[in-house]
C-alpha positions in Angstrom: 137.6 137.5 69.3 135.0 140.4 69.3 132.4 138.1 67.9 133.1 135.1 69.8 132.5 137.3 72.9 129.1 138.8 71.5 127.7 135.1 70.7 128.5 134.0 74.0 126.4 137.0 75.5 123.9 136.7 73.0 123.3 132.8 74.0 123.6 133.6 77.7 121.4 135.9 77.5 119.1 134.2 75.3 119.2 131.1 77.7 118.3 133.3 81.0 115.2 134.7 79.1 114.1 130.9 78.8 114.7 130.2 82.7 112.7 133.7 83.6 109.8 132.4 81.1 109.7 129.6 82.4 109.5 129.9 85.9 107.0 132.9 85.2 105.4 129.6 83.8 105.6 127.7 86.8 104.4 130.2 88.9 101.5 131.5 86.8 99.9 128.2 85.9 101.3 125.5 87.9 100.8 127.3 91.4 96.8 125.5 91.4 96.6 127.0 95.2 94.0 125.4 97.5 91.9 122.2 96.8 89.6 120.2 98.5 90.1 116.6 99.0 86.7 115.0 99.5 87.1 111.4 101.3 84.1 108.9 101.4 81.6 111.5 101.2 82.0 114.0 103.2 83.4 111.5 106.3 86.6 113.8 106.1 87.3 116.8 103.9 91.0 118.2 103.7 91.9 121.6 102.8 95.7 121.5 100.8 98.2 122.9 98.6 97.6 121.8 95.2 100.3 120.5 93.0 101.7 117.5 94.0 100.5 113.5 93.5 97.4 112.3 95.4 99.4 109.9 97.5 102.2 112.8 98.7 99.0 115.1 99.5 97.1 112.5 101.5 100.3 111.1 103.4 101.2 115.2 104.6 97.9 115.1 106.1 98.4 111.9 108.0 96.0 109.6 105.7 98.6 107.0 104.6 97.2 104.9 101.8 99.5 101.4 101.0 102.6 102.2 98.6 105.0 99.3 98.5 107.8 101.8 96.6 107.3 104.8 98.1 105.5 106.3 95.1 107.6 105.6 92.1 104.2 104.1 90.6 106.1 100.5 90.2 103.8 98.2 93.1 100.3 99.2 92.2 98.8 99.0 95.5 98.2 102.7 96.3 94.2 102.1 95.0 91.7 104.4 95.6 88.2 105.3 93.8 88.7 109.1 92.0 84.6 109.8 91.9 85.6 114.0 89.9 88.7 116.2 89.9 91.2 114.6 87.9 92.0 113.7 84.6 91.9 110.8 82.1 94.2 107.3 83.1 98.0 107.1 82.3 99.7 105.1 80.8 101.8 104.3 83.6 98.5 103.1 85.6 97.1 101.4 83.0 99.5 98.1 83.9 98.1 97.3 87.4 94.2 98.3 86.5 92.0 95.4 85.3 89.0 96.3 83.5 86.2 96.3 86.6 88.8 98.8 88.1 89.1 101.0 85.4 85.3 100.7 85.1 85.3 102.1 88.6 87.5 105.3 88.2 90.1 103.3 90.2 93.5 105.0 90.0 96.6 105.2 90.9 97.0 107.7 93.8 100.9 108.2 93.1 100.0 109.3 89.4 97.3 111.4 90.2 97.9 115.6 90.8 95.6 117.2 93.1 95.2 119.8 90.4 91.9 121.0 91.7 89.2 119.7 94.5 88.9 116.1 94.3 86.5 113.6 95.6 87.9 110.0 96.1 86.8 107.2 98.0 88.8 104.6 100.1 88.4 101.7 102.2 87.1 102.5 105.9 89.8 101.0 107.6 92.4 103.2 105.7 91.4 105.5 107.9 92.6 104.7 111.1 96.4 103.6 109.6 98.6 105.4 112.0 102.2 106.5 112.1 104.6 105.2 114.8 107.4 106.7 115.8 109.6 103.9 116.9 112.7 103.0 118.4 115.0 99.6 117.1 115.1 97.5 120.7 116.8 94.5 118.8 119.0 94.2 115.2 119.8 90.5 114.2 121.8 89.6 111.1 119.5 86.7 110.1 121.6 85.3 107.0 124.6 87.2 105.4 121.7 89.8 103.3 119.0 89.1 105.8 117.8 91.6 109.0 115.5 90.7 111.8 114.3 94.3 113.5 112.1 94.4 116.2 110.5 98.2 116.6 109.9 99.2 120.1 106.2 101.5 119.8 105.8 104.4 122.2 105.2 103.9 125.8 101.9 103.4 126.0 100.8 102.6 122.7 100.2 99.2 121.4 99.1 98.4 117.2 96.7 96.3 116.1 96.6 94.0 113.1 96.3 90.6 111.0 98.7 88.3 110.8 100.1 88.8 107.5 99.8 92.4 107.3 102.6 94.8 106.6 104.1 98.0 107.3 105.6 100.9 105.4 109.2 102.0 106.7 109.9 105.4 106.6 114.2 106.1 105.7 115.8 109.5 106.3 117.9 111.3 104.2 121.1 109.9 103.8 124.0 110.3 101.6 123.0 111.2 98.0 119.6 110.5 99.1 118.0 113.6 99.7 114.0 113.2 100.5 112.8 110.0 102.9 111.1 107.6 101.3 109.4 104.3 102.0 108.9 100.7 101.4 106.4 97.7 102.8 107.3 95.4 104.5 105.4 92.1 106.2 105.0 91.6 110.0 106.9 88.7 111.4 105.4 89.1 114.7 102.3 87.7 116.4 99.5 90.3 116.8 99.2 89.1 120.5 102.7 90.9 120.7 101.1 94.3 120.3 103.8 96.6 122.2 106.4 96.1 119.2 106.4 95.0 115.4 109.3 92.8 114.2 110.0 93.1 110.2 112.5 90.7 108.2 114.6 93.0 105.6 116.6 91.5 102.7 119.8 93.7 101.2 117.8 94.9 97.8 121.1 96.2 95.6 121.0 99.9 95.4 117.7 99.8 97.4 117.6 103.3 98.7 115.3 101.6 101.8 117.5 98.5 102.6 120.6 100.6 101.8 119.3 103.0 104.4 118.6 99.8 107.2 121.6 98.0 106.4 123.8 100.6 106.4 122.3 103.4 109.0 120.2 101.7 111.2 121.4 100.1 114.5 119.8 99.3 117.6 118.4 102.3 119.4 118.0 104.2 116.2 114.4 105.3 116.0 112.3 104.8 112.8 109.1 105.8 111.7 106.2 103.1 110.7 103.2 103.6 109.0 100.2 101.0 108.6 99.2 98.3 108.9 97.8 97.4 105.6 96.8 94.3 103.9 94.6 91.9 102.6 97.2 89.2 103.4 95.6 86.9 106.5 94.5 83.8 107.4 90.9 82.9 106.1 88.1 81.6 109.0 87.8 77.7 107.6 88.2 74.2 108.4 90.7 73.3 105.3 94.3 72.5 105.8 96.8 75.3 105.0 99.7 74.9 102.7 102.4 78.0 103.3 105.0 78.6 100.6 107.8 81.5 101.3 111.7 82.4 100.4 113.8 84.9 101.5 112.2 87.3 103.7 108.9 86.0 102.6 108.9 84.1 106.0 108.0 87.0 107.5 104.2 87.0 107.4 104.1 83.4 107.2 105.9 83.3 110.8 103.2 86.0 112.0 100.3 83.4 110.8 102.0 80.5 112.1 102.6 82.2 115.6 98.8 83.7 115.7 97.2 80.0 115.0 99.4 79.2 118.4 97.8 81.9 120.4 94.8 81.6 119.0 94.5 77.9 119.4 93.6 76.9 116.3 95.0 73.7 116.6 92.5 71.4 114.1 93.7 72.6 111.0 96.8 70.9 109.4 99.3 73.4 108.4 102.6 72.7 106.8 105.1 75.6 105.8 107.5 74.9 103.0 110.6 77.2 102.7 113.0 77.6 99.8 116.1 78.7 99.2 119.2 78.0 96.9 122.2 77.8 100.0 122.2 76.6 103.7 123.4 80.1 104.2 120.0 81.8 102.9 117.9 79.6 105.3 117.2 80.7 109.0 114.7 80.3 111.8 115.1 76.9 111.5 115.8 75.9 115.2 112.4 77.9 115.9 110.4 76.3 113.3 111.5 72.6 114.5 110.9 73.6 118.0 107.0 74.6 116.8 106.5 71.4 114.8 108.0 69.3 117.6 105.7 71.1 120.3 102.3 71.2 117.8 101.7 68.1 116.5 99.5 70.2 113.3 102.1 71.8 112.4 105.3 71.1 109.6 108.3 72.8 108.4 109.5 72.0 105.4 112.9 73.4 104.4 114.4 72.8 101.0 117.6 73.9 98.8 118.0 74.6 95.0 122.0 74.3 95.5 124.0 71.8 94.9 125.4 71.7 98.4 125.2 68.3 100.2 125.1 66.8 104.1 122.1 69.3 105.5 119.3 67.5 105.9 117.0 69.3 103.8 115.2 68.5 101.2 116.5 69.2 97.5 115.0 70.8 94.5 113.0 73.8 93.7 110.2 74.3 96.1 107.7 74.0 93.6 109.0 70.2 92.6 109.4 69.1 96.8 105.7 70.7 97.0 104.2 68.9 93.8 106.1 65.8 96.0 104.2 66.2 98.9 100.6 66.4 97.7 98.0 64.5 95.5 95.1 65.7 94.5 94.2 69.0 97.0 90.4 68.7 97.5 90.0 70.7 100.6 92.9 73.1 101.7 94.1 76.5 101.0 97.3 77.6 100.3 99.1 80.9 101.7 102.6 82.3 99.1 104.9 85.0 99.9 107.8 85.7 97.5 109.0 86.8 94.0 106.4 87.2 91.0 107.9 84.4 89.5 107.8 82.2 92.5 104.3 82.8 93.5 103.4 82.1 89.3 105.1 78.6 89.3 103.7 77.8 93.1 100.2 78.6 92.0 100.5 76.8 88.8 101.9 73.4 90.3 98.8 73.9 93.0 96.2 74.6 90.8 97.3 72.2 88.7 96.7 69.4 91.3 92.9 70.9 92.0 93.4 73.5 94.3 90.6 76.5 93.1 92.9 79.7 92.6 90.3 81.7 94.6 91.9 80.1 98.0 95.6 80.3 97.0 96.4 83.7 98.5 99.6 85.6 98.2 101.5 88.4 98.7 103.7 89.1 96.0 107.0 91.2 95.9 107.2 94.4 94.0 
């Protein structure tokens, strides 16, 4: 029993030797203490802790850079230019970096440690991406696993951006959940209606961010937004618009439709085609007819993959009902918001019927 007693003493001991090593480690040569983060040279220069990821550095000093998952490197759309300071590409970048980017010193600025001073560049209007505290004036179940929230800014305060843009939403600690985190998500509201921002939110399974909306959010709850970001809008030109969406890829097609109203733009055709598999996954209709009925340029297009019957709208995969609709496309441009796999089949059908790739735009779910 003697010597059962003296191993265990001998391997606990052993094992708190490790832990003391290695947080002498830690604090010896992972403590990098205070860097410099050069942006656009010289515009602004930021004195911080070393240590963590470019992104988490940058958003602590109130410089938000687009992340549509909060950082876990899985979106690719936290971009920036790394001129000196950091080291070689990862392989986890390496996926959403073509070869002009790479070329570039384009990186990833969730994967990227702010190890010692840095000088990056980023787009000018990055810059003036604010955060807004918010509260929730109006919760609306849309469909059975789809939210319409319309965020109330600050009195006083009003946002400006593109229809089609998006915003990060900011979830607090909840449950097991123990840091906040964030997610994008597209504007549904006109730009006109610059006091608030609506945002359509579909139930992601386990989605810490939807979890957090579904489940903890209720009108009057305030929440924190951060953006807008984007390089989702409508393009300045005479060519009819095609407008493929489903699920809660409405959202910035709604903000487009709504801004061509208050903008006037009335001499370009635009027709909006929405898919989904159920009559219970479709909403907005009564709002969309109600457009079309009032704007003679405008069309909404609803359609189901299911096999349920007596709705009135029309059947098939929304690729197939599109491919119906068209001939040759010779002079329009086409606007997609969904899955990866939807927004591949949509802009192989319209390609494949002439439409140049450079004017089918999308914004594509992570």
């Amino acid at each position: 029993m003697t010597e059962v007693f003296t191993s265990v003493f001998i391997l606990t001991s052993i094992s708190l030797v490790l832990v003391l090593l290695l947080l002498i480690a830690e604090y010896f040569f992972a403590n990098y203490g205070e860097c410099t983060i050069d942006i656009n040279k010289g515009e602004r220069v930021l004195k911080v802790q070393g240590g963590n990821s470019l992104l988490r550095t940058l958003s602590e000093t109130k410089l938000f850079l687009p992340s549509g998952c909060g950082g876990r490197g899985s979106c690719g759309t936290c971009k920036c230019k790394v001129v000196s300071g950091v080291g070689q590409v990862l392989p986890t970048e390496i996926p959403y970096l073509n070869p002009t980017e790479l070329k570039e010193n384009v990186r990833l600025a969730c994967q990227v440690k702010v190890k010692q001073n840095v000088q990056i560049e980023v787009p000018e209007e990055l810059l003036s991406v604010k955060e807004f505290e918010t509260v929730i004036e109006k919760y609306v179940p849309l469909t059975h696993d789809i939210r319409g929230l319309r965020f109330k800014l600050p009195e006083g305060e009003t946002v400006k951006f593109k229809a089609g843009q998006f915003v990060n939403l900011v979830s607090e600690p909840y449950g097991d959940v123990t840091e906040s985190t964030s997610r994008a998500y597209s504007i549904s509201s006109a730009p006109s209606d610059n006091k608030a921002l609506e945002l359509i939110i579909r139930l992601v399974p386990n989605g810490i961010v939807t979890t957090y909306v579904f489940e903890h959010l209720k009108e009057g709850a305030k929440a924190k937004l951060i953006g807008p970001y984007g390089e989702f809008f409508l393009r300045d030109s005479d060519r009819e618009i095609i407008c493929i969406a489903g699920g809660s890829g409405l959202a910035p097609i709604r903000s487009i439709v709504l801004d061509m109203i208050d903008r006037g733009i009335s001499n370009r055709k635009c027709t909006f085609f929405f898919g989904a598999v159920n009559v219970r996954d479709v909403y907005y209709v009564d709002e969309f007819k109600a457009l079309e009925a009032k704007h003679p340029w405008f069309k909404f297009v609803p359609a189901l993959s299911g096999k349920e019957e007596g709705h009135g709208f029309e059947r098939g995969l929304i690729t197939d009902v599109v491919a119906r609709h068209y001939g040759t496309l010779d002079n329009h441009e086409a606007y997609l918001c969904g899955s990866p796999g939807m927004i591949g089949a949509c802009v192989k059908v319209l390609t494949g019927k002439g439409l140049p790739e450079n004017r089918v735009f999308y914004d594509k779910f992570s």
